[in-house]
MOPAC internal coordinates of N, CA, C and O (Angstrom, degrees):
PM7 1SCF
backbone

  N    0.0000 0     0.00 0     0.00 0    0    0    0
  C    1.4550 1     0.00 0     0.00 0    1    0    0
  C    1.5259 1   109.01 1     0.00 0    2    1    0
  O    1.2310 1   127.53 1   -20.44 1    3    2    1
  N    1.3066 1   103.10 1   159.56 1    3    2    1
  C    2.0579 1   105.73 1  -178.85 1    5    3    2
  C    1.2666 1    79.59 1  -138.48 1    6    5    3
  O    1.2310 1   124.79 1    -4.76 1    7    6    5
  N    1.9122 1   108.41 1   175.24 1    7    6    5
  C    1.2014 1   109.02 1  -173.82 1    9    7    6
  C    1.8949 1    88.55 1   -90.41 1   10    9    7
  O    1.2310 1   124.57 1   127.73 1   11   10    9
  N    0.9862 1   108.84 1   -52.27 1   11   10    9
  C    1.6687 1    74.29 1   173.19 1   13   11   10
  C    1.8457 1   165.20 1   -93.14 1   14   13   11
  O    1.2310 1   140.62 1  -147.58 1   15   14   13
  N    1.7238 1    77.59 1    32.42 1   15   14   13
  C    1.6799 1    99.44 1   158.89 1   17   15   14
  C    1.6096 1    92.17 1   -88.85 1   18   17   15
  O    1.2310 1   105.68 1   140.34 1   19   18   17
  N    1.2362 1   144.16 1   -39.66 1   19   18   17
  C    1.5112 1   122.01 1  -150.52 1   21   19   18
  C    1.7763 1    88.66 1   -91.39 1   22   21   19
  O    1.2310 1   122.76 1   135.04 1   23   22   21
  N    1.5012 1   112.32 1   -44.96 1   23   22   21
  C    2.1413 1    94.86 1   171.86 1   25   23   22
  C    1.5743 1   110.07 1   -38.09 1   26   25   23
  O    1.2310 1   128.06 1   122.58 1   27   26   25
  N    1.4169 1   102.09 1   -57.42 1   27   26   25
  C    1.8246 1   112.79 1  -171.67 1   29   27   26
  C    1.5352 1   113.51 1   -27.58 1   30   29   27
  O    1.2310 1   131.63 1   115.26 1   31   30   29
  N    1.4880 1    95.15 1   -64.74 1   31   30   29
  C    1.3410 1   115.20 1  -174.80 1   33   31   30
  C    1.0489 1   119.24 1   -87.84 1   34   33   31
  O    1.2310 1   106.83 1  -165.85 1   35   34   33
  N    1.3963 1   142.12 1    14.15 1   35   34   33
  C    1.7106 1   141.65 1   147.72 1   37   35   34
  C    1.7723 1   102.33 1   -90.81 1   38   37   35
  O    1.2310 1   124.48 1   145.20 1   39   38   37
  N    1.4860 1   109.00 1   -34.80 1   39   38   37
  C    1.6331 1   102.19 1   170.19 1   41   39   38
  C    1.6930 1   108.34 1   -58.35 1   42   41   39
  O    1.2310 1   126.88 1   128.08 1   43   42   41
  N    1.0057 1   104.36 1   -51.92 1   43   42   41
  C    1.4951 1   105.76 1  -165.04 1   45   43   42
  C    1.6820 1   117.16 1   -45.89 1   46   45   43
  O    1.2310 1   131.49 1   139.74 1   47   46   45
  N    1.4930 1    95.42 1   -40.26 1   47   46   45
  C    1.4414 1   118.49 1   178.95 1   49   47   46
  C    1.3857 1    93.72 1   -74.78 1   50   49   47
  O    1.2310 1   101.52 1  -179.37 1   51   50   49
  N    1.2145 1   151.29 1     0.63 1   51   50   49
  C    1.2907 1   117.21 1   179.22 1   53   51   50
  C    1.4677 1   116.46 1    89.84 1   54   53   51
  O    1.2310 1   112.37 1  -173.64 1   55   54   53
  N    1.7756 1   132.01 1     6.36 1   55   54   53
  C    1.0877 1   109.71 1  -158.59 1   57   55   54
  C    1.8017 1    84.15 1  -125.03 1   58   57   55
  O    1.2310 1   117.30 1   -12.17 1   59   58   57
  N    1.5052 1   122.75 1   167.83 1   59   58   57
  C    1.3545 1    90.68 1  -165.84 1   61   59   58
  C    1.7030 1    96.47 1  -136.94 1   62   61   59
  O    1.2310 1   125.84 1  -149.70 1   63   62   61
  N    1.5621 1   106.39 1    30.30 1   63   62   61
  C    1.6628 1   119.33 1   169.51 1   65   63   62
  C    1.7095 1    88.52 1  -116.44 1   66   65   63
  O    1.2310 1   130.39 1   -18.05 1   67   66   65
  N    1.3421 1    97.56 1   161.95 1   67   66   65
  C    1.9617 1   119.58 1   166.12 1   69   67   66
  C    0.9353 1   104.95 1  -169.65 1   70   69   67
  O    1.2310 1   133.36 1   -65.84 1   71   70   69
  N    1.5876 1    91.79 1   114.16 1   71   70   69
  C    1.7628 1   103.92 1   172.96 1   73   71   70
  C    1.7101 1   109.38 1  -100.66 1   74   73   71
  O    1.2310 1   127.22 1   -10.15 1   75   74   73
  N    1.2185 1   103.72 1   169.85 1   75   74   73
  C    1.9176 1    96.99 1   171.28 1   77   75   74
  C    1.5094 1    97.92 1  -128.91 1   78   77   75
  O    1.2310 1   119.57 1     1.93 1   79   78   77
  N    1.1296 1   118.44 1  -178.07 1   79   78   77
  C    1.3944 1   105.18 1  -163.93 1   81   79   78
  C    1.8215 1   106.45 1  -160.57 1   82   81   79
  O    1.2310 1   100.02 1   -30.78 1   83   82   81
  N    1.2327 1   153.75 1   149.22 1   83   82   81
  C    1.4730 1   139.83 1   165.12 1   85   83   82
  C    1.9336 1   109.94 1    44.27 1   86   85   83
  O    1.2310 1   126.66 1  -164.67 1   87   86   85
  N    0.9538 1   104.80 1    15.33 1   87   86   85
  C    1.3797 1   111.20 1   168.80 1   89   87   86
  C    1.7433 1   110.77 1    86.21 1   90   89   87
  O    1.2310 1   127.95 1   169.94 1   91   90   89
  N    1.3498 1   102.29 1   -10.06 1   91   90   89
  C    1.5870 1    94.43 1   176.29 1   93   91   90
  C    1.8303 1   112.01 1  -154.79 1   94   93   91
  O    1.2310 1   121.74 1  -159.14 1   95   94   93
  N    1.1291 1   114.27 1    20.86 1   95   94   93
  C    1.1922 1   151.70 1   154.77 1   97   95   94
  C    1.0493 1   113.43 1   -40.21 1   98   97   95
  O    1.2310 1   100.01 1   -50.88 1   99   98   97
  N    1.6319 1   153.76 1   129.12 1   99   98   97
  C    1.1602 1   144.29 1   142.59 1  101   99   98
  C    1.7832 1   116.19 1  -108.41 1  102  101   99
  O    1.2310 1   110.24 1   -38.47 1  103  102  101
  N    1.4550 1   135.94 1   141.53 1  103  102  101
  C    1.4388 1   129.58 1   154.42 1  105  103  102
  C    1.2917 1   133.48 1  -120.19 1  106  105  103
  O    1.2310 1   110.15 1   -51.51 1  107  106  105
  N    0.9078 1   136.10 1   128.49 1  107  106  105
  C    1.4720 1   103.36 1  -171.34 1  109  107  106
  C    1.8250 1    94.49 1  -124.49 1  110  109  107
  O    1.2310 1   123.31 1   -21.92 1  111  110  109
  N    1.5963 1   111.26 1   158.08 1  111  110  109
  C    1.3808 1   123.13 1   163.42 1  113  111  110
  C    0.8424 1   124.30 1  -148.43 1  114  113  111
  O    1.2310 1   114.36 1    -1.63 1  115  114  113
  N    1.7861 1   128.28 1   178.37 1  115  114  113
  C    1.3950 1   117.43 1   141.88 1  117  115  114
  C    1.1556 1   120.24 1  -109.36 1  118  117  115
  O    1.2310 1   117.59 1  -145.34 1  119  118  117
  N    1.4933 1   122.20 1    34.66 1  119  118  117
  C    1.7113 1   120.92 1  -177.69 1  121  119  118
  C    1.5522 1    76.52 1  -171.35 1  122  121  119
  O    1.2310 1   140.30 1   -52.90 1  123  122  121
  N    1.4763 1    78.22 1   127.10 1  123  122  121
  C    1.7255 1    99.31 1   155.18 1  125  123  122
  C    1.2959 1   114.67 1  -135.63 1  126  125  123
  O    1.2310 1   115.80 1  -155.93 1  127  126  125
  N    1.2282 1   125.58 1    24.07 1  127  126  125
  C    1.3413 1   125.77 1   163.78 1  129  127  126
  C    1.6629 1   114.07 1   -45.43 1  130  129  127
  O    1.2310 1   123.60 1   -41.02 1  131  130  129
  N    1.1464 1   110.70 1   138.98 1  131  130  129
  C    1.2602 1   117.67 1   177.91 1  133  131  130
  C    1.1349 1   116.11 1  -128.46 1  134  133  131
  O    1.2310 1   100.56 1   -84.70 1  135  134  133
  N    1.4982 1   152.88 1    95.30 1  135  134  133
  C    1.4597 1   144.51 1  -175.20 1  137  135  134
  C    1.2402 1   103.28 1   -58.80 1  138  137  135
  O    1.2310 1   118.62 1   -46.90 1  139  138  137
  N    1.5161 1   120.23 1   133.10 1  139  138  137
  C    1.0298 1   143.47 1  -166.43 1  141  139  138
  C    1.4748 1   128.43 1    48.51 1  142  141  139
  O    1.2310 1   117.37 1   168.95 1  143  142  141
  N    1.0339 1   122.61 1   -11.05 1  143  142  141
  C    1.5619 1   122.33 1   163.21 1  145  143  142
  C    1.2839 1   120.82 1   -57.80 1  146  145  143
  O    1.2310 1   110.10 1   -25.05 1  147  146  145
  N    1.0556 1   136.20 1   154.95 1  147  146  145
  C    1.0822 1   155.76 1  -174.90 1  149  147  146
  C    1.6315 1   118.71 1  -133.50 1  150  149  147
  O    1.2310 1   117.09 1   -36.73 1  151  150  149
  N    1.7777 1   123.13 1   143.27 1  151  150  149
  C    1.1181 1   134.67 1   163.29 1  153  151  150
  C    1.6279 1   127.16 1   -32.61 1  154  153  151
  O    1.2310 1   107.07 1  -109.09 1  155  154  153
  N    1.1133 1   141.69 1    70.91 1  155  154  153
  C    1.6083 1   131.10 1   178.01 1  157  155  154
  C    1.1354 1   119.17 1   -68.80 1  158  157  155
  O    1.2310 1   126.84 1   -43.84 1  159  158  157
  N    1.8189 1   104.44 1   136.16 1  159  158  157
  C    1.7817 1    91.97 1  -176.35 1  161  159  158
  C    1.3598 1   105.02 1   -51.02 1  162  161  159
  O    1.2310 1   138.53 1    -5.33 1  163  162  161
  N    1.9935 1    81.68 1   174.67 1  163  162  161
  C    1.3979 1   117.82 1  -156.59 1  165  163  162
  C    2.2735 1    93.04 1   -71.99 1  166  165  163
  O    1.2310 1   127.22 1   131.01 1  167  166  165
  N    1.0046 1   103.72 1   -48.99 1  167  166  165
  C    1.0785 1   112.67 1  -179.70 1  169  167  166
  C    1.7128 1   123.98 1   -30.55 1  170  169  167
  O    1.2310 1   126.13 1   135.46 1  171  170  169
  N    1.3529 1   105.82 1   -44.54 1  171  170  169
  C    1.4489 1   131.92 1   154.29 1  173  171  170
  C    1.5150 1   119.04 1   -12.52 1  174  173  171
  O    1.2310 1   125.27 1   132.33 1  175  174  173
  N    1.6053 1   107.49 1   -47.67 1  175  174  173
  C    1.6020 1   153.40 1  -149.83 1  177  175  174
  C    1.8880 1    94.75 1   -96.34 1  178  177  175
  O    1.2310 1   123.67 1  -123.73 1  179  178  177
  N    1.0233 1   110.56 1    56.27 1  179  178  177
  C    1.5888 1   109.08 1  -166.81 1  181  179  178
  C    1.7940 1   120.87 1  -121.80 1  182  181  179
  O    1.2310 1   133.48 1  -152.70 1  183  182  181
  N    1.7100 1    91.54 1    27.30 1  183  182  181
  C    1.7236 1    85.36 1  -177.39 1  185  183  182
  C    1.4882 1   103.72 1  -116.91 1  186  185  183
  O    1.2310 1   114.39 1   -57.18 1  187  186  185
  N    1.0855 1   128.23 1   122.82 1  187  186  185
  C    1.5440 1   122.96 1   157.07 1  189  187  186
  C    1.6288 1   138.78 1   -13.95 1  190  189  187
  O    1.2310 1   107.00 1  -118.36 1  191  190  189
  N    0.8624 1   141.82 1    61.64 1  191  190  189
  C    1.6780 1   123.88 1  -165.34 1  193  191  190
  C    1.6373 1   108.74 1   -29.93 1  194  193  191
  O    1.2310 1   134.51 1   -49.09 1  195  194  193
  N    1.2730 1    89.54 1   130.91 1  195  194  193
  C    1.7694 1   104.30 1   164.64 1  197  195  194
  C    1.6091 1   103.84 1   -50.27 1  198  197  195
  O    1.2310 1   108.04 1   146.16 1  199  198  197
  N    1.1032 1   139.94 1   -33.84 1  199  198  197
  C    1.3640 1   147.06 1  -151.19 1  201  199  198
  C    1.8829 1   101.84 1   -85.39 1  202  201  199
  O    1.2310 1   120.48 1   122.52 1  203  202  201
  N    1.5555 1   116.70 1   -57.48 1  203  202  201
  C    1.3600 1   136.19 1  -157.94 1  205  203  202
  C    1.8046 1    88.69 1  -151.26 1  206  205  203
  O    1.2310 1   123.82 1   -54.15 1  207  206  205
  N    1.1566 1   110.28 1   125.85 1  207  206  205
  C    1.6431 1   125.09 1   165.20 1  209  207  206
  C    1.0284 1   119.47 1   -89.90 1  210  209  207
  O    1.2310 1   124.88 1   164.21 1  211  210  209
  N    1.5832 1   108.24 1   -15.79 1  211  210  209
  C    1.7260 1   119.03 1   170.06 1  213  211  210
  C    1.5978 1   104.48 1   -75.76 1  214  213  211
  O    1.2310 1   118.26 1   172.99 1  215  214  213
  N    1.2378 1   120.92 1    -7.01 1  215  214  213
  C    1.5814 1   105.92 1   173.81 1  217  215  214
  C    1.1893 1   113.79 1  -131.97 1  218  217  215
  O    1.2310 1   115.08 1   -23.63 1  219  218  217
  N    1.4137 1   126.94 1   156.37 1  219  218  217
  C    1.5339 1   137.39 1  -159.22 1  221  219  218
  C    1.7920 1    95.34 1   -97.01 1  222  221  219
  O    1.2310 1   130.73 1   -64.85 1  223  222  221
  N    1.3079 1    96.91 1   115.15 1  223  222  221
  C    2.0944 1    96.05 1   168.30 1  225  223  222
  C    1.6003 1    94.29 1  -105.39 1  226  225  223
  O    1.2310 1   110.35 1   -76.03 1  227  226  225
  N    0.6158 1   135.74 1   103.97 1  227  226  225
  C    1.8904 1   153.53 1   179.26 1  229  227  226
  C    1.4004 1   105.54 1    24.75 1  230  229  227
  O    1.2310 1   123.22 1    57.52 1  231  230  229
  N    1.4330 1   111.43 1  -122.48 1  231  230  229
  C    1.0983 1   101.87 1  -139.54 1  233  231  230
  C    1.9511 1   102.08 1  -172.39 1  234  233  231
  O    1.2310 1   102.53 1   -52.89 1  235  234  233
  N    0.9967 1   149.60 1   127.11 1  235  234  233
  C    1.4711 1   144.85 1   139.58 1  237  235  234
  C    1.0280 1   116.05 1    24.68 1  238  237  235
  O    1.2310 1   107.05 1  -119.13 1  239  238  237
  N    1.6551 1   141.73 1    60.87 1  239  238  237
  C    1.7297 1   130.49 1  -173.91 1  241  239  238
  C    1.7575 1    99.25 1    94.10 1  242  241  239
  O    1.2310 1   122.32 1   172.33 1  243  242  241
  N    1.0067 1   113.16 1    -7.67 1  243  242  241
  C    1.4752 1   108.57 1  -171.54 1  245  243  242
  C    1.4747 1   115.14 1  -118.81 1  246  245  243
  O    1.2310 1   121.93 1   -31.66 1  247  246  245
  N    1.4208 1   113.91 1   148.34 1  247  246  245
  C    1.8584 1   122.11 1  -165.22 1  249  247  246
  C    1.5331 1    89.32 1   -98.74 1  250  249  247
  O    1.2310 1   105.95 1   -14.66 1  251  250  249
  N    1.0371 1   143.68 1   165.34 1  251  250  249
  C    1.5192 1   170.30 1    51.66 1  253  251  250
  C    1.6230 1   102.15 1    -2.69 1  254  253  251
  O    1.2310 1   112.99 1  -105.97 1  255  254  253
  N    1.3352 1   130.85 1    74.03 1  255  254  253
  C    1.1734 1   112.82 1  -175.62 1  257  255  254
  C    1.8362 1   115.37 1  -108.55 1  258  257  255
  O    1.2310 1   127.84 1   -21.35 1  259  258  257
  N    1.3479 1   102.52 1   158.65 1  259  258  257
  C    1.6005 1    96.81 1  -159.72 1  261  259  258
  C    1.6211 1   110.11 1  -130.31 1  262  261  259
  O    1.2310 1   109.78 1   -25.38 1  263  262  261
  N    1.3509 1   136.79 1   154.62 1  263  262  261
  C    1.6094 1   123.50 1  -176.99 1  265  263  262
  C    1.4612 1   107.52 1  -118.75 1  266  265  263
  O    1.2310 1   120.10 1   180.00 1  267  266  265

């Protein structure tokens, strides 16, 4: 996965969030509200995509999320 095959393909679907996730992860939504969660640094965001190693797909429990 890259982050922009998993944007591509949550647009395509109609959904207009994409997160990446464990480095090869894709999610897509239109609400990511989360009650009570909160933003974690960016740093968090530290795994390579299987797809491109030049780009970060999140992270351990953590979204890379995109609009």
């Amino acid at each position: 996965i890259t982050t922009s095959g998993c944007i591509n393909w949550c647009d395509s679907k109609g959904f207009i969030y994409a997160g990446t996730e464990y480095a090869g992860q894709c999610f897509c939504s239109n609400d990511f509200a989360a009650p009570g969660r909160q933003a974690q640094p960016e740093s968090d965001c530290n795994m390579p995509c299987e797809g491109n190693p030049a780009e970060i797909c999140g992270g351990s429990a953590r979204l890379s999320l995109f609009q």
